[in-house]
N, C-alpha and C positions, 0 to 999 in steps of 0.2 A: 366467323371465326371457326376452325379447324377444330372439330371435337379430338383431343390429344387423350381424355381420361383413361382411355385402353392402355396402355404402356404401360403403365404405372400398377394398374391390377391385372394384367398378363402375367407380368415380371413376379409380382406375388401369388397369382396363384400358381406359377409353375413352382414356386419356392416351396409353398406350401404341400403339393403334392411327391415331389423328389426323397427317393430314401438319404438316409443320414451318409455321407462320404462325396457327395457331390456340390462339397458349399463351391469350390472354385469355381467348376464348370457353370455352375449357377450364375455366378459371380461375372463372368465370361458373358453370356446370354444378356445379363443386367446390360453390361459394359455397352457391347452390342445396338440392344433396342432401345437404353434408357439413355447411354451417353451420345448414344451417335443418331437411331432413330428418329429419337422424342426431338431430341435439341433441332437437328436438321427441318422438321418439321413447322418446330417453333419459329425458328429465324424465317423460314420459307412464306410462314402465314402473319409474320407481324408483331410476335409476341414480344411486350416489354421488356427491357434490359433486367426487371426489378423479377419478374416471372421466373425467367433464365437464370439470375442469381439464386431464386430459391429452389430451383428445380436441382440445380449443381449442389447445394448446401445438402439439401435434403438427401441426394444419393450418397453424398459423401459420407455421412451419418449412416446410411443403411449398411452400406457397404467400404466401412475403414479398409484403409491399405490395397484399394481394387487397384491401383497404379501399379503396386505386387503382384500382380497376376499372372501364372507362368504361361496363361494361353493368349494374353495379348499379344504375344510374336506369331499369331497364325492371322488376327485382321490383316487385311490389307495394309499395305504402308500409309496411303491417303486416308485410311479410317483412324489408323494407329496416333497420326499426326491429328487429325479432329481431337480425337479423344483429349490428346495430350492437352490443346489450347482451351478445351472446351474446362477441362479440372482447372486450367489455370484464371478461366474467368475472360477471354481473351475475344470477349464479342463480335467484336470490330472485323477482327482476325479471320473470324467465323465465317462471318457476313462474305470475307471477300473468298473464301476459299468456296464458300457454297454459289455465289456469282461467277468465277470460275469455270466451276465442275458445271453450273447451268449452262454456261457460253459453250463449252465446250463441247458439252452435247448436242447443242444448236448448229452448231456448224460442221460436225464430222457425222452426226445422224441425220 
């Protein structure tokens, strides 16, 4: 199994160390390494559907209203779309867009 625990205390201690006026940007970086990172990793190495729900839960709670964010129009469109399915709980979804972006890199690199 895929040691994933870094993401999760990356994410905090960059928080922790950040002066006061950069909750968004922060927020943006979470978005980034926690929504799209950690999850893409997850699905990649096997990790249960039940893990993935509380992985989702848990950032939602840290981070209310991050779907607000006025720097998620700088991710990429293919990460913008993760993210999106990924808050909605859209596993499956996940699974096939990360099969995909795999294939794809299979055959044109």
């Amino acid at each position: 199994n895929v040691d994933i625990t870094f993401y999760p205390k990356t994410v905090e201690r960059m928080c922790s160390l950040a002066h006061s006026g950069f909750e968004r940007e922060l927020e943006y970086r979470a978005i980034n390494e926690l929504m799209y990172g950690m999850i893409t990793v997850m699905l990649r190495s096997g990790r249960k559907r039940k893990e993935l729900v509380n992985h989702v839960d848990n950032f939602n709670a840290r981070f209310k209203g991050w779907e607000n964010n006025p720097y998620l129009s700088e991710l990429p469109f293919g990460k913008r779309v993760f993210v999106a399915f990924a808050a909605k709980k859209r596993y499956l979804t996940l699974k096939a867009l990360i099969f995909a972006w795999d294939l794809k890199q299979k055959i044109f690199n």
